[in-house]
C-alpha positions as CSV (number, residue, x, y, z in Angstrom):
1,X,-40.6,41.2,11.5
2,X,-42.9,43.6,9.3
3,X,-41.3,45.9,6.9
4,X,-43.1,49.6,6.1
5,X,-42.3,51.6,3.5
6,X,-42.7,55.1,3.2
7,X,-41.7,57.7,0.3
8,X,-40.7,61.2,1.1
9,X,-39.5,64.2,-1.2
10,X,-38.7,67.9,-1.0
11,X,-36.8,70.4,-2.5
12,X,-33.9,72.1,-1.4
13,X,-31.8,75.1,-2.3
14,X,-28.9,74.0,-3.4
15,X,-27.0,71.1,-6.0
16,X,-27.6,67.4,-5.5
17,X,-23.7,66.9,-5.7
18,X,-23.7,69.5,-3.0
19,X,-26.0,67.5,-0.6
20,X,-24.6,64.1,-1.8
21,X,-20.9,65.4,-1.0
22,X,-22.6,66.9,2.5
23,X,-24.5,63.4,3.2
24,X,-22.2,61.1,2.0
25,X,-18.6,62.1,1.6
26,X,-18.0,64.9,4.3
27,X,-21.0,63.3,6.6
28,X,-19.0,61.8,9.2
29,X,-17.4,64.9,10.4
30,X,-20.4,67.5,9.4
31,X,-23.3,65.6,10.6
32,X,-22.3,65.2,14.1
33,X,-21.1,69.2,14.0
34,X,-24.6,70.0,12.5
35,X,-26.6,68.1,14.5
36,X,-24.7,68.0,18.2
37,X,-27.9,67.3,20.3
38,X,-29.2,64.9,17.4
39,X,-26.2,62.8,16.1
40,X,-24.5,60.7,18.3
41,X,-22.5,58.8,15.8
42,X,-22.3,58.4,12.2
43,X,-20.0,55.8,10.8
44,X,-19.3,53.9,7.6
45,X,-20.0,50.2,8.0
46,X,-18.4,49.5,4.6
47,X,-17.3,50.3,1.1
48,X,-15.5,54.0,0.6
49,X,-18.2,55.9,1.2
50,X,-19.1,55.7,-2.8
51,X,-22.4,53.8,-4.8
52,X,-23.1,50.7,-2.0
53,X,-21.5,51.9,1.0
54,X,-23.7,51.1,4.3
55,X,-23.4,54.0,6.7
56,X,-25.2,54.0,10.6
57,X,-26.3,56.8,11.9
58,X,-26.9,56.9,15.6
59,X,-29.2,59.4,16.8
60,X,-29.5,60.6,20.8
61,X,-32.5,59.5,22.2
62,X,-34.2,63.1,22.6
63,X,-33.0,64.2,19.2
64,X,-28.3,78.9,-4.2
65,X,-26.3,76.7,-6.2
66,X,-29.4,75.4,-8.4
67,X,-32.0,72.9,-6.7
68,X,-32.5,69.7,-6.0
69,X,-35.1,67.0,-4.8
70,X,-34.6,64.8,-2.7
71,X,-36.1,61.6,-3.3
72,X,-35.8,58.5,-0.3
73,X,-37.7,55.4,0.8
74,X,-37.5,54.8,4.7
75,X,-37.6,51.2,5.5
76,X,-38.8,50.2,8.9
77,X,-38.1,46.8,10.1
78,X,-40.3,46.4,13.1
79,X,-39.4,43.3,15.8
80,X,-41.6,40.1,16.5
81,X,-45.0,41.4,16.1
82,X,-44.7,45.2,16.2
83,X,-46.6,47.3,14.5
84,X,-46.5,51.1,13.4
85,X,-49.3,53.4,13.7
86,X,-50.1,56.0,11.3
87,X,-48.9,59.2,13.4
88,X,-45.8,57.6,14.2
89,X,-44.8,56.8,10.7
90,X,-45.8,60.6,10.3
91,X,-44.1,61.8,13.3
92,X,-40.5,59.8,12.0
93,X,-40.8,62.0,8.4
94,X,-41.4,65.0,10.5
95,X,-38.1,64.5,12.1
96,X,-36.4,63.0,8.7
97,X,-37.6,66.4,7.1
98,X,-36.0,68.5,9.9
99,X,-33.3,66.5,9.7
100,X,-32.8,67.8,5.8
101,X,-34.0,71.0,7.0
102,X,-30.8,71.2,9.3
103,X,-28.4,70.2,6.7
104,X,-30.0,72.7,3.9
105,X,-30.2,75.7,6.4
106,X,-25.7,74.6,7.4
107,X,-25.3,74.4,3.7
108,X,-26.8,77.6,2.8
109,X,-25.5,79.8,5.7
110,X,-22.1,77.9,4.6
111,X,-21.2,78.5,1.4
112,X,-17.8,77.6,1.5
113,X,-18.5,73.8,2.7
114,X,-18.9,70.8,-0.2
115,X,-18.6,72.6,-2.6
């Protein structure tokens, strides 16, 4: 099994305690109603949803409150002797940015949510 690594960052419109409290603490009910056609399931694996929880997210198949950046490191854990090409790694942040895009475009349009 091979391991990639792969930075991504943007900016978003809004607090990062507003899109922690959107991704981590309310995510289990808001993703899936943000994302129908994307989510599937998101559940917590363990911990209280606080600093070292493990969360899954399972995605279908065909899936101004200050700023923030958001700052992650996608881990790919290929099997046997997989590998991942360039435009596929590219085409995975594509969708990982939409994804955020999703959840900024909610947040704004919802002011009233984790806050």
């Amino acid at each position: 099994m091979g391991v990639i690594e792969t930075p991504l960052e943007f900016k978003v419109g809004f607090s990062a305690a507003r899109m922690f409290k959107a991704l981590i603490i309310e995510s289990y009910t808001l993703l899936p109603e943000m994302m129908p056609t994307a989510i599937k399931k998101y559940e917590l694996l363990h911990g209280d949803g606080g600093v070292g929880s493990i969360a899954q997210t399972t995605f279908h198949d065909d899936s101004v409150n200050g700023e923030c950046i958001i700052k992650i490191i996608i881990d790919y854990h290929t099997k046997g002797d997989a590998e991942l090409k360039e435009e596929e790694i590219k085409a995975i942040k594509d969708q990982a940015l939409g994804f955020y895009t999703v959840i900024e475009e909610y947040l704004l349009a919802h002011p009233d949510v984790c806050v």
